[in-house]
Backbone as JSON Lines, residues from 0, in Angstrom:
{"i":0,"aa":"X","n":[111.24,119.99,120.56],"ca":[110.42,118.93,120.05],"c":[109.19,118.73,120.93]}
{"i":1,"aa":"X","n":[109.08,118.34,122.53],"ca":[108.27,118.16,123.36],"c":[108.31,119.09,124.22]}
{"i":2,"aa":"X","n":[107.54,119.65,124.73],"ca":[107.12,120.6,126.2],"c":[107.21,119.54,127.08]}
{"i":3,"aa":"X","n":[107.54,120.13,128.32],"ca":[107.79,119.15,129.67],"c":[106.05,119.2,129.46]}
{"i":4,"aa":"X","n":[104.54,119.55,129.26],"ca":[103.48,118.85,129.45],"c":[103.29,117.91,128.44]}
{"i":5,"aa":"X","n":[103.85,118.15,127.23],"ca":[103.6,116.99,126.71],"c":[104.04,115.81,127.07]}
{"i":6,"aa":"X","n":[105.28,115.68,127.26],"ca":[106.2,114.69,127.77],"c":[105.42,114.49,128.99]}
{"i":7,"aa":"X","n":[105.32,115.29,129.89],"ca":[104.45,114.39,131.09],"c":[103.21,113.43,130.66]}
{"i":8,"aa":"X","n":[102.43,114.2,129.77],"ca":[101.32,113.54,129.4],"c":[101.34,112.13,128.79]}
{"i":9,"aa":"X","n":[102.31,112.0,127.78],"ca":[102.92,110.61,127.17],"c":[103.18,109.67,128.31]}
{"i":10,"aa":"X","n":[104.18,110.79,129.09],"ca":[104.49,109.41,130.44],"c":[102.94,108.6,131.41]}
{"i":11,"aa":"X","n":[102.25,109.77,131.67],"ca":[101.35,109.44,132.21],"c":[100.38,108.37,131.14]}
{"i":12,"aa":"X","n":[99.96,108.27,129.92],"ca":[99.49,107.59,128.56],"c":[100.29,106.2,129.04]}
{"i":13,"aa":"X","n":[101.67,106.18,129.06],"ca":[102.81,104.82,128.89],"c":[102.64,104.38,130.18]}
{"i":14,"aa":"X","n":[102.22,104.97,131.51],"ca":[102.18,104.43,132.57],"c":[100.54,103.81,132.75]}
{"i":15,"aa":"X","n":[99.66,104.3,132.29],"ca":[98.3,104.1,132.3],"c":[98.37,102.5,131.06]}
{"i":16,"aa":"X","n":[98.98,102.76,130.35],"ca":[98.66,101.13,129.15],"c":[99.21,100.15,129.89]}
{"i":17,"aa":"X","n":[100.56,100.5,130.83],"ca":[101.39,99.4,131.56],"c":[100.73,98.89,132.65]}
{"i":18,"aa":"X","n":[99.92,99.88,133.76],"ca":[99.06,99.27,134.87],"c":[98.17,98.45,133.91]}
{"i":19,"aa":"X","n":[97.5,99.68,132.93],"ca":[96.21,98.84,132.46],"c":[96.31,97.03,132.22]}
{"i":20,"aa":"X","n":[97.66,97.31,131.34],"ca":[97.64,95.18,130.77],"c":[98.41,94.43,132.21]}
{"i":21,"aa":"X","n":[98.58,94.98,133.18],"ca":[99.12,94.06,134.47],"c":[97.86,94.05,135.08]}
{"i":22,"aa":"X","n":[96.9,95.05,135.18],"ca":[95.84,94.45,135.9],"c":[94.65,93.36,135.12]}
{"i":23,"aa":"X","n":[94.45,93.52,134.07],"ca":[94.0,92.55,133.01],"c":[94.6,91.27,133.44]}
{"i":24,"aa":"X","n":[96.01,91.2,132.99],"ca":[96.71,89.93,133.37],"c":[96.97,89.29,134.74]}
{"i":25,"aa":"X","n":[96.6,89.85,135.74],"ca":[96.63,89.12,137.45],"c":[94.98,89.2,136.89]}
{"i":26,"aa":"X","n":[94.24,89.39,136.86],"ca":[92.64,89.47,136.67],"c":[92.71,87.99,136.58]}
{"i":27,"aa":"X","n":[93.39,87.98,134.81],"ca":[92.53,86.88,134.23],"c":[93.27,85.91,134.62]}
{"i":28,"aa":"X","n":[94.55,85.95,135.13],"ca":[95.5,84.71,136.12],"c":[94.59,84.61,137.46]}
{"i":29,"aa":"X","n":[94.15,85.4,137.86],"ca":[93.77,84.7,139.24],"c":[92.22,83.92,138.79]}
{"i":30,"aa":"X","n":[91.37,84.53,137.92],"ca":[90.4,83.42,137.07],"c":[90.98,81.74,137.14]}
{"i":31,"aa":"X","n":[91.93,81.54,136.09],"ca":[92.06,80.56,135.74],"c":[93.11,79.75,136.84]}
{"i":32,"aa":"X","n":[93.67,80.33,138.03],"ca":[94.44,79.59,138.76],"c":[92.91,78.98,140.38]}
{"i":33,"aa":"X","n":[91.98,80.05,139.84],"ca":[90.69,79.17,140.45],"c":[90.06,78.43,140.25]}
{"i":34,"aa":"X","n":[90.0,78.33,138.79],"ca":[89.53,77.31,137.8],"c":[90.22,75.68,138.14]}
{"i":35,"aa":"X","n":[91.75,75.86,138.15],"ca":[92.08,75.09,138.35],"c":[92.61,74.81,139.96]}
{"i":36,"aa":"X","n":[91.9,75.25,140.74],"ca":[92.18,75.09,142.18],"c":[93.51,75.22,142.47]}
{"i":37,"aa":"X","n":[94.27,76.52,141.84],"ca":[95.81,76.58,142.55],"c":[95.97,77.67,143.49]}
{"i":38,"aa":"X","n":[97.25,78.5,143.61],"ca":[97.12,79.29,144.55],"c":[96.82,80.55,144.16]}
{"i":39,"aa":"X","n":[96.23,81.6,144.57],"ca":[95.31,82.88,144.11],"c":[96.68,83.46,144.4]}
{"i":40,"aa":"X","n":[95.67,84.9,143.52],"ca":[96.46,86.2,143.85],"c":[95.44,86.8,144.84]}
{"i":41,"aa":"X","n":[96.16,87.29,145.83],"ca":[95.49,88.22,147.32],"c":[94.6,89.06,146.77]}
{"i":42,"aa":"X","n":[93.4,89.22,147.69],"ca":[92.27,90.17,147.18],"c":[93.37,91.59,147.22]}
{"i":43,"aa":"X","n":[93.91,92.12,148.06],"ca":[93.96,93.05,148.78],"c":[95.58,93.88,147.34]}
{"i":44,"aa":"X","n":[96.06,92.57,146.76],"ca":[96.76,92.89,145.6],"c":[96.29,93.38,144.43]}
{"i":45,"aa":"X","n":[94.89,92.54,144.37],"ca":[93.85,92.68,142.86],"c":[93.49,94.72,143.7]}
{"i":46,"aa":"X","n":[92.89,94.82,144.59],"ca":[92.95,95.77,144.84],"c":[93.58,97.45,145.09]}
{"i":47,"aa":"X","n":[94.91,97.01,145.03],"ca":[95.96,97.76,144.92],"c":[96.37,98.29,143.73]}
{"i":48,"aa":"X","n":[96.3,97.0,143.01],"ca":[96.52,97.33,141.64],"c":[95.21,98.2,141.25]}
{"i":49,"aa":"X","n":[94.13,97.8,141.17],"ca":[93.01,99.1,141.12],"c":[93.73,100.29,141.6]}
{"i":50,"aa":"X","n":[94.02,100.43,142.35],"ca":[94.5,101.57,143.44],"c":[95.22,102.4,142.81]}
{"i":51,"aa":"X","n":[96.11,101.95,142.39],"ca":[97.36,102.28,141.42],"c":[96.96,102.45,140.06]}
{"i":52,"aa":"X","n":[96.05,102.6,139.15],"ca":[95.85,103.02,138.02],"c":[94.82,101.84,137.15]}
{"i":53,"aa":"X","n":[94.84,100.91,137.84],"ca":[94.32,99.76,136.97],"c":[92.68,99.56,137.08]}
{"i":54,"aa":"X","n":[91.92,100.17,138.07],"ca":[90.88,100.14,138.52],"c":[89.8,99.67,137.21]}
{"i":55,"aa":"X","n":[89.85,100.4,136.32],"ca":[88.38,100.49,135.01],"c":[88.74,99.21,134.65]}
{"i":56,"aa":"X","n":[90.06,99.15,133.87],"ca":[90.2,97.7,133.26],"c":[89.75,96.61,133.79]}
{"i":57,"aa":"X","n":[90.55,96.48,135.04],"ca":[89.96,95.27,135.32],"c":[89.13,94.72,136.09]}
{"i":58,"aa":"X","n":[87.9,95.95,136.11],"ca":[86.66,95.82,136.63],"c":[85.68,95.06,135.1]}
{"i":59,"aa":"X","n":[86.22,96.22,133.86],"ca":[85.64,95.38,132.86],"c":[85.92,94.42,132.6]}
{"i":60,"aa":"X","n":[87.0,93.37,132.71],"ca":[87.45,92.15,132.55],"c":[86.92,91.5,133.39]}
{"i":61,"aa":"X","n":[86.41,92.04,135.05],"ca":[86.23,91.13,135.77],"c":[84.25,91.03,135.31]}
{"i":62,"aa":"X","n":[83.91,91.67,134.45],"ca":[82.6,91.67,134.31],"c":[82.11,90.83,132.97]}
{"i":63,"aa":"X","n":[83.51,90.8,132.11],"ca":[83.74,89.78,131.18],"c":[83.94,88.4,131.07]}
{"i":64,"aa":"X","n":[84.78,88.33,132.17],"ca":[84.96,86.87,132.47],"c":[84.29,86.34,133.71]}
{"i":65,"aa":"X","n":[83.42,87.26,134.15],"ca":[82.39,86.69,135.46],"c":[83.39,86.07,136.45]}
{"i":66,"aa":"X","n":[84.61,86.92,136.93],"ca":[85.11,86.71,138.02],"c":[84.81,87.43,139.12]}
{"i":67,"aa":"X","n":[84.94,87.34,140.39],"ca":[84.8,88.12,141.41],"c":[83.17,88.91,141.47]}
{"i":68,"aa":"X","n":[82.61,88.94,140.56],"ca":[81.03,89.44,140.4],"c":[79.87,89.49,141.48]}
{"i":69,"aa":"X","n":[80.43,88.39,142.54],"ca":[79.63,88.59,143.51],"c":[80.31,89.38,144.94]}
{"i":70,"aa":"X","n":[81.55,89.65,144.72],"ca":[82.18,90.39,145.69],"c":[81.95,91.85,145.68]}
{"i":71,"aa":"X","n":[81.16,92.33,146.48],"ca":[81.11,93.98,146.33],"c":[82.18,94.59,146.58]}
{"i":72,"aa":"X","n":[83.24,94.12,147.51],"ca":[84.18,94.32,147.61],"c":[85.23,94.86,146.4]}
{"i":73,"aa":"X","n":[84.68,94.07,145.46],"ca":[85.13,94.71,144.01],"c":[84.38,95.69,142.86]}
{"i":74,"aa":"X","n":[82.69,95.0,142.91],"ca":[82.33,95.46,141.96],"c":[81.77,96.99,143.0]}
{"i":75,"aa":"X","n":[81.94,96.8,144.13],"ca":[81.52,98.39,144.42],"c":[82.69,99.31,144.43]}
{"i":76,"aa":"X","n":[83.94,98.52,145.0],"ca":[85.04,99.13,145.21],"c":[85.96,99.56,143.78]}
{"i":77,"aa":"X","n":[86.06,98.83,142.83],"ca":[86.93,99.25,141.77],"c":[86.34,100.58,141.2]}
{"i":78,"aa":"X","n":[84.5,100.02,140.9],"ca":[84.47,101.22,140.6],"c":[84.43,102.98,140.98]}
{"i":79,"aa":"X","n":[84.64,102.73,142.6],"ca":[84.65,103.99,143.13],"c":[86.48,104.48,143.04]}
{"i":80,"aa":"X","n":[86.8,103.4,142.81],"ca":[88.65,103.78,142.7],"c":[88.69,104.45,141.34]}
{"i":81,"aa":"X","n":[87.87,103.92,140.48],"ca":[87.87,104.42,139.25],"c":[87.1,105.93,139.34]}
{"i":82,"aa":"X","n":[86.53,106.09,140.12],"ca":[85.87,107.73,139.97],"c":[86.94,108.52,140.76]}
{"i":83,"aa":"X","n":[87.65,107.85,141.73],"ca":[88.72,108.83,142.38],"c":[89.71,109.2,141.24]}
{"i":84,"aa":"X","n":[90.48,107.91,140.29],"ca":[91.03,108.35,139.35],"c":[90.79,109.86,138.24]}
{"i":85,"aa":"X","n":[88.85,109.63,138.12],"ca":[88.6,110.68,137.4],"c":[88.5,112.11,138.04]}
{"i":86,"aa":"X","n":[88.36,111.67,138.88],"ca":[88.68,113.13,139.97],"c":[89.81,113.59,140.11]}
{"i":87,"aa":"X","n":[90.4,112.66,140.27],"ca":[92.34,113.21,140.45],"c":[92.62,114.04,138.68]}
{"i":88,"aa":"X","n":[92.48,113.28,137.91],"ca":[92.51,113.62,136.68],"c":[92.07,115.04,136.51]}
{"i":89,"aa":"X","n":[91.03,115.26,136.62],"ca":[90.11,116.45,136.42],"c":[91.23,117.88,137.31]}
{"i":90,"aa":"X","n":[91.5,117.24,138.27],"ca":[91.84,118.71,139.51],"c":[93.12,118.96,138.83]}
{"i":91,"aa":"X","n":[93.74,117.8,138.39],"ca":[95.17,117.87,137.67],"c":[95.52,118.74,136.67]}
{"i":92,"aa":"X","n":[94.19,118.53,135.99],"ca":[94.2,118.78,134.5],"c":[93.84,120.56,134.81]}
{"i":93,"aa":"X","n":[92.73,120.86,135.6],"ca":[92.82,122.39,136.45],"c":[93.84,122.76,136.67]}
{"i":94,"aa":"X","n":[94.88,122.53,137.33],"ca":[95.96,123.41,137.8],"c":[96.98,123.19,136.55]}
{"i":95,"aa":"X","n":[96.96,123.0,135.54],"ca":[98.18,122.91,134.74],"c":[97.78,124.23,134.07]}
């Protein structure tokens, strides 16, 4: 039915939608828990999660909802996490 690349590829697809909507969702939670002056989520978490697969998303969310916008810390950093992603991708996609 599936080749072990396909099946990898799906997994990698099912793991990429799952970071993607957890980093969306701490995004737009740490928005509105500033909004209302409660307790944040750690830069260094919002960052990780970039780290870990979530980087594009929720750089565009954070450019949507005008959070974090003045932190270069993010808007320089997610998106260079996001070009490492496409790099990793690319060399990956070479050796198969």
């Amino acid at each position: 039915m599936f080749d072990s690349l396909t099946a990898a590829i799906c997994v990698f697809i099912i793991y990429y939608i799952i970071i993607s909507i957890y980093g969306v969702s701490i995004t737009i939670s740490d928005k509105k828990r500033a909004v209302k002056g409660k307790r944040r989520i750690s830069e260094n978490h919002l960052m990780i999660t970039g780290l870990i697969g979530a980087s594009l998303p929720m750089f565009i969310t954070m450019k949507i909802i005008r959070h974090k916008t003045k932190h270069l810390k993010f808007m320089i950093g997610l998106p260079v996490e996001s070009l490492f992603h496409i790099i990793l991708l690319i060399l990956i996609l070479n050796l198969i």
